[in-house]
C-alpha positions in Angstrom: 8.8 58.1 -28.9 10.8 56.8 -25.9 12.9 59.3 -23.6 15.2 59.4 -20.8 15.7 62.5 -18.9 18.2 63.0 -16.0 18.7 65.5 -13.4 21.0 66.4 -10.8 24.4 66.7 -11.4 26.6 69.6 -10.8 29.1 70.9 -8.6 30.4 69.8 -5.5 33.2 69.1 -2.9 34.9 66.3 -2.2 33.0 64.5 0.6 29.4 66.0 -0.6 26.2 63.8 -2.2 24.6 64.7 -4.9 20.9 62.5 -6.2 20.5 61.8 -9.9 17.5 61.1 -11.2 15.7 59.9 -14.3 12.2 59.5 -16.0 10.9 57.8 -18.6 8.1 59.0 -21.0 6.4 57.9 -24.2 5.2 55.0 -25.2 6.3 52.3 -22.5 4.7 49.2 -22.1 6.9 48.1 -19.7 11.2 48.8 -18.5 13.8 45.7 -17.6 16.8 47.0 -16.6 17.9 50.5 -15.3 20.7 51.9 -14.6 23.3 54.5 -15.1 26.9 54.9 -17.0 29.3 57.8 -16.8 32.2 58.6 -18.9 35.2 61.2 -17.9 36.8 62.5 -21.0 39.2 60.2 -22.2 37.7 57.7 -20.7 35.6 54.6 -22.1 32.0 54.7 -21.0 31.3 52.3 -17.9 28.7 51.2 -15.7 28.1 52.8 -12.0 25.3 51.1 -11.3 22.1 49.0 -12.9 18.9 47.8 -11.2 16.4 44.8 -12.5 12.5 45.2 -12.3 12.3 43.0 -9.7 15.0 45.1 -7.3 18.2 43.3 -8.0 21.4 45.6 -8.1 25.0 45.8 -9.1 27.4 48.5 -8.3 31.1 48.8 -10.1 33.3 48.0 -7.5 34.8 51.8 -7.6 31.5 53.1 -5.7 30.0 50.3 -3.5 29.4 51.4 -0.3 29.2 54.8 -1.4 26.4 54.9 -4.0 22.7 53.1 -4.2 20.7 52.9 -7.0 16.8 52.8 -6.8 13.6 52.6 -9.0 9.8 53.1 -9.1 8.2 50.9 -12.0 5.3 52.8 -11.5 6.7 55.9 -12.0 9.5 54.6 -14.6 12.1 56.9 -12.6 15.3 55.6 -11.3 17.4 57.9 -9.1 21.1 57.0 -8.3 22.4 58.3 -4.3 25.9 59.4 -4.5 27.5 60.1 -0.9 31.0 60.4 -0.2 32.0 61.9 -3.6 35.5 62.1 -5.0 37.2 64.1 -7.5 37.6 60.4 -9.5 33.5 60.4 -9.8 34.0 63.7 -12.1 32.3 62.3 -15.0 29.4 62.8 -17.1 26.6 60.3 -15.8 23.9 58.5 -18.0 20.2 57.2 -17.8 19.9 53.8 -19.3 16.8 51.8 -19.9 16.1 48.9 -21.3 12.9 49.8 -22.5 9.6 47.7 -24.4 7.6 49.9 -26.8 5.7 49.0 -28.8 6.7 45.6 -28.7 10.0 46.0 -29.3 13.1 45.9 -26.5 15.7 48.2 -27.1 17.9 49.9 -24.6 17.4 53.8 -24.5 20.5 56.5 -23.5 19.2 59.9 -21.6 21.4 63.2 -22.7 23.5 62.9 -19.5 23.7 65.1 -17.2 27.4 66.4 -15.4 28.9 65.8 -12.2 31.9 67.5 -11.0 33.6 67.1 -8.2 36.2 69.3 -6.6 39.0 68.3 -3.8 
């Protein structure tokens, strides 16, 4: 069974960084795309920031410059660098994958994790 586990979030001020990252375990024969959502309550999920297998990124507009998204294949992590944080990034952030296993290609959610950010 495939699962994506993040860590990182939590509290901080207006101005700080925080690093999320994510791993995947399980059965994985190999991952396309990675990259992470976040959703603030009464929000619609949306996309922060997503990063091919070969290295290619995109960033929502609201955090380029601010944020960068990286991966190691090998060790089927992706981590997302936030600097510059505002109290508009409060949001709980998730891990996505698009993940092959067992021959199948299905995109996989982590639990989330929260970030919170104070003015």
């Amino acid at each position: 069974q495939v699962q994506l586990v993040e860590s990182g979030g939590g509290l901080v001020q207006a101005g700080g960084s925080l690093r999320l990252s994510c791993v995947g375990s399980g059965i994985i024969e190999s991952i396309d795309d990675m990259g992470w959502y976040r959703q603030a309550p009464g929000k619609q999920r949306e996309l922060v920031a997503k990063i091919s297998s070969s290295g290619m990124t995109t960033y929502a507009d609201s955090v380029k410059g601010r944020f960068t998204i990286s991966r190691d294949n090998v060790k089927r992590t992706v981590s997302l660098q936030m600097n510059s944080l505002k109290p508009g990034d409060t949001a709980h952030y998730y891990c996505n994958g698009e993940i092959w296993s067992s021959g199948w290609l299905r995109a996989y959610w982590g639990q989330g994790t929260q970030v919170t950010v104070s003015s």
